[in-house]
C-alpha positions in Angstrom: 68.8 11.5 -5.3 69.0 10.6 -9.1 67.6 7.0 -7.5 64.8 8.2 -5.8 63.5 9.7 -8.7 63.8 6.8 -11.2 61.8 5.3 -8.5 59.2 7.5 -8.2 58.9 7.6 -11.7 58.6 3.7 -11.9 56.0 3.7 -9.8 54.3 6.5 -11.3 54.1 4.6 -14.6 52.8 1.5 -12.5 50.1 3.1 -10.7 48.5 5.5 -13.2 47.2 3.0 -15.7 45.7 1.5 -12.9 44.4 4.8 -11.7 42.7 5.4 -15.4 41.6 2.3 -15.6 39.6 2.0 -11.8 38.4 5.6 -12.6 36.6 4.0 -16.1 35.3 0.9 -14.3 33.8 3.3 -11.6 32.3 5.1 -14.4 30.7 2.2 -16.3 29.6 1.3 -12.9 27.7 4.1 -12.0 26.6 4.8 -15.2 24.8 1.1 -15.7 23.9 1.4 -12.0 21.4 4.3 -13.4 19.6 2.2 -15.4 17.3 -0.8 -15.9 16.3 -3.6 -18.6 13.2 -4.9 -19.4 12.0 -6.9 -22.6 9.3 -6.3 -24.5 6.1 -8.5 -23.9 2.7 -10.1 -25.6 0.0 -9.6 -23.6 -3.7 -7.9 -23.2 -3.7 -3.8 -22.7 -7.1 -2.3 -21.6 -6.6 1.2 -22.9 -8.1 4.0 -20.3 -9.1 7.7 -20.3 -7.2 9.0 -17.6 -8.9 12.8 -16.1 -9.0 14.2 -12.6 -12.1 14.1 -10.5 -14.1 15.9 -8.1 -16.8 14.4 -5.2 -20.2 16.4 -5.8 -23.6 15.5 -4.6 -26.9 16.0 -6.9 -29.4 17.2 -3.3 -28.2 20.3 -2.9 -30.6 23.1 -1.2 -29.8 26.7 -1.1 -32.1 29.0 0.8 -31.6 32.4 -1.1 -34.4 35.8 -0.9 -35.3 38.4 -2.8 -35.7 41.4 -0.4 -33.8 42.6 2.4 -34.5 40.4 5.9 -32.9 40.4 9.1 -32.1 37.0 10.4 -33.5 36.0 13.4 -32.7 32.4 14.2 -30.4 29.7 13.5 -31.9 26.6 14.2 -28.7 24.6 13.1 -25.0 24.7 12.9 -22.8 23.7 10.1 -22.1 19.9 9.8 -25.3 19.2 11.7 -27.5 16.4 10.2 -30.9 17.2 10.0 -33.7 15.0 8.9 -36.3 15.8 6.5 -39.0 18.7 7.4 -36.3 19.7 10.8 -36.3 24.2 10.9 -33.4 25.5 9.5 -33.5 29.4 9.5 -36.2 31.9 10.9 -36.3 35.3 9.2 -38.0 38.4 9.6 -41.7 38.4 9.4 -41.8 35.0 10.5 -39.8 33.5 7.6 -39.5 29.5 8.2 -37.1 27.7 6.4 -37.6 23.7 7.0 -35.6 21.1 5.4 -37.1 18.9 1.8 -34.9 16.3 2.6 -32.7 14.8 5.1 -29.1 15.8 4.6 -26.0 17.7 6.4 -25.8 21.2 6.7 -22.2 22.4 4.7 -22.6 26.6 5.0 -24.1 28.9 6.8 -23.5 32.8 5.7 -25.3 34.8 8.5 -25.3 35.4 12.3 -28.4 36.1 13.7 -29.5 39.6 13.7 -27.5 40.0 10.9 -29.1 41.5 7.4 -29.0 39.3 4.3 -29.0 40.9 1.0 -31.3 39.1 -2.0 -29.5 36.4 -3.7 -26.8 35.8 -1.2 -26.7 32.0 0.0 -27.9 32.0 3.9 -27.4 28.3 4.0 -26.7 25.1 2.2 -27.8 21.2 2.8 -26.1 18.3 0.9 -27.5 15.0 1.1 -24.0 13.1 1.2 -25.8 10.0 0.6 -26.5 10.8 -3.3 -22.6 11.3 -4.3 -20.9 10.7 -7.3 -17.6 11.9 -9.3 -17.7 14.6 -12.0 -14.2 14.9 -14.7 -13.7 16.9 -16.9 -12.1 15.5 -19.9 -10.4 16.2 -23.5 -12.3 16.3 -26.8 -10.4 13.0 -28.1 -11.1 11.7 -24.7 -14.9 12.3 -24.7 -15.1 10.9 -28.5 -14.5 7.3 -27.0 -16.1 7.3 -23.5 -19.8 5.6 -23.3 -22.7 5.3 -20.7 -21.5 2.0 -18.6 -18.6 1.9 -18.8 -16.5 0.8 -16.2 -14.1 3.1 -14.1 -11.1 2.8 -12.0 -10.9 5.6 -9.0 -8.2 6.4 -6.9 -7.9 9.0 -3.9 -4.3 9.9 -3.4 -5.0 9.8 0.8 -6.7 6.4 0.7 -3.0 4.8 -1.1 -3.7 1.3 -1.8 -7.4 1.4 -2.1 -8.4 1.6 -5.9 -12.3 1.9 -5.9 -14.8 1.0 -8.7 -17.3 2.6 -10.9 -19.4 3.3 -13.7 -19.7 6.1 -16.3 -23.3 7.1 -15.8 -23.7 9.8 -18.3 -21.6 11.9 -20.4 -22.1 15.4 -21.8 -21.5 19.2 -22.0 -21.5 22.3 -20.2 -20.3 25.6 -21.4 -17.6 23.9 -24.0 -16.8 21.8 -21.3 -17.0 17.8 -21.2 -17.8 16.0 -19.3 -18.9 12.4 -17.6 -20.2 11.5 -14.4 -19.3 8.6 -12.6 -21.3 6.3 -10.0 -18.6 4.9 -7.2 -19.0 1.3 -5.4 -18.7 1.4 -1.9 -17.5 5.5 -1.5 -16.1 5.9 2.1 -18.3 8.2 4.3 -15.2 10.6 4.9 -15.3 11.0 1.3 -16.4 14.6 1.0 -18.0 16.8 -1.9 -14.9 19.2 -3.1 -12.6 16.2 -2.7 -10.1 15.0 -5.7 -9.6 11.9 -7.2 -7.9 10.3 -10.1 -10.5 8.5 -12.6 -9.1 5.6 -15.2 -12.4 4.8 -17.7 -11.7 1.7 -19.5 -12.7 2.3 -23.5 -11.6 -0.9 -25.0 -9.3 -3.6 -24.7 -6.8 -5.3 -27.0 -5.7 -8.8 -27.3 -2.3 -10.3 -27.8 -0.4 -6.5 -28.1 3.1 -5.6 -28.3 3.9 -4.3 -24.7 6.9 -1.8 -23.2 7.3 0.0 -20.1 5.4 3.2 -20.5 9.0 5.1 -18.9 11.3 3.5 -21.8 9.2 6.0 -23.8 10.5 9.6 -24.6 9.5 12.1 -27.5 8.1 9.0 -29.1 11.8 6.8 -29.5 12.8 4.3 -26.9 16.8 3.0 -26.3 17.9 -0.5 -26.6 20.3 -2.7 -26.3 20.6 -5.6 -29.7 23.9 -7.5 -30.1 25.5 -5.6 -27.2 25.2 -2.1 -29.2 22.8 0.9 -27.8 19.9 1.7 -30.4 17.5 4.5 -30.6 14.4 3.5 -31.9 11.3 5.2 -33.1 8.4 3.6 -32.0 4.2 4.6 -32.1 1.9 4.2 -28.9 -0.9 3.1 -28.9 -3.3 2.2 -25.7 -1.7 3.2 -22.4 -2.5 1.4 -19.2 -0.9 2.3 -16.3 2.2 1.0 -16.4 2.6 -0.3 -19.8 2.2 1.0 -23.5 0.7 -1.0 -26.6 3.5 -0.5 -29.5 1.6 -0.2 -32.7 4.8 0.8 -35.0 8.8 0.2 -34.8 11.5 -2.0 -35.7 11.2 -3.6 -31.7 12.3 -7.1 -31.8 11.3 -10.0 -28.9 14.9 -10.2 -27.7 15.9 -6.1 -27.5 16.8 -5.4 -24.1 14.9 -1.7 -23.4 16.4 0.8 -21.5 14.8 2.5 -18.8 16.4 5.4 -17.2 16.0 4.9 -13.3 14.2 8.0 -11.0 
């Protein structure tokens, strides 16, 4: 009995050292398996205001009244395309509405024989030809951007398909600014009331310090020099997509940055 003990104990002396030490390599495993390295790079950054934008159209009719009418007839449906001078509504006393300009028809309010109350919308037509991108942007954001400059455009459905623009005008509305962008080559399933996400390039800048925008939290960035972790704290400059301009911060060429992975 005493013998079968001293040999259990043996072996437990043999085996948990191993134990501990397979359990830390695990760890350090797992733990570097989290991660990624990347070194910092010279290159070009175009710097971008980034904003979300939606698909309007500047030919928009609205046939609105100012008395009481009944509505007699619907000449169209919506999503018809009508062309220029086609009927659109009939209401009491002979009321003809005809069409100033060829478009599709995106609302209609009333059934015939219905009653339509003054300033109520009986019908709208968009001319889906004329459309362009309005965004809404930030106060530093609108400081920078400029009639003509260039845009990038992105609908999240259409993945893979980055479209281009141009700023066309920029201004404000009720505290709110804003630009409006002309698109190159806009699909025809591209809709008014549709999103996208707008990139206007405001300047570009030569020969920049570059790191991986994600190595970046709360302004500091980890790294690894001379096989020791660092924190360091670092200023950003121009941001474009993927990578961020480092204007301040002890960064050296050879640091290997952290990036925590997703």
């Amino acid at each position: 009995m005493l013998q079968f003990i001293k040999h259990h104990k043996i072996w437990f002396f043999i085996i948990t050292p191993i134990a501990i030490l397979l359990g830390a390599y695990i760890g350090f495993s797992i733990k570097n398996n989290n991660v990624d390295y990347a070194s910092p790079k010279t290159g070009d950054i175009t710097e971008s205001i980034y904003g979300l934008g939606k698909v309007k159209t500047d030919q928009v009719y609205e046939i609105k009244i100012a008395v009481i009418k009944t509505l007699e007839k619907r000449y169209v449906k919506e999503g018809d395309f009508v062309e220029k001078g086609a009927k659109l509504v009939r209401l009491q006393d002979n009321l003809i509405f005809n069409a100033p300009f060829s478009g599709t028809v995106s609302y209609i309010a009333f059934n015939e024989a219905q009653s339509v109350f003054p300033q109520q919308t009986v019908l709208r037509l968009e001319d889906l030809s004329h459309r362009y991108i309005e965004v809404s942007l930030e106060q530093q954001g609108a400081l920078r951007v400029r009639k003509g400059q260039p845009v990038r455009i992105l609908f999240e459905s259409i993945r893979g398909e980055q479209l281009s623009g141009n700023v066309t005008s920029i201004f404000a509305r009720n505290e709110e600014f804003l630009a409006h962008i002309s698109v190159d080559g806009l699909n025809d399933n591209v809709l008014p009331g549709m999103t996208a996400d707008v990139a206007i390039e405001v300047g570009t800048k030569k020969d920049a310090m570059l790191i991986p925008l994600s190595s970046v939290s709360n302004g500091r960035i980890k790294v690894l020099r001379d096989n020791k972790k660092q924190t360091i704290t670092v200023t950003i400059g121009g941001v474009d997509g993927n990578w961020a301009e480092v204007t301040e911060g002890d960064l050296k060429a050879d640091d290997q940055i952290i990036i925590k992975k997703k």
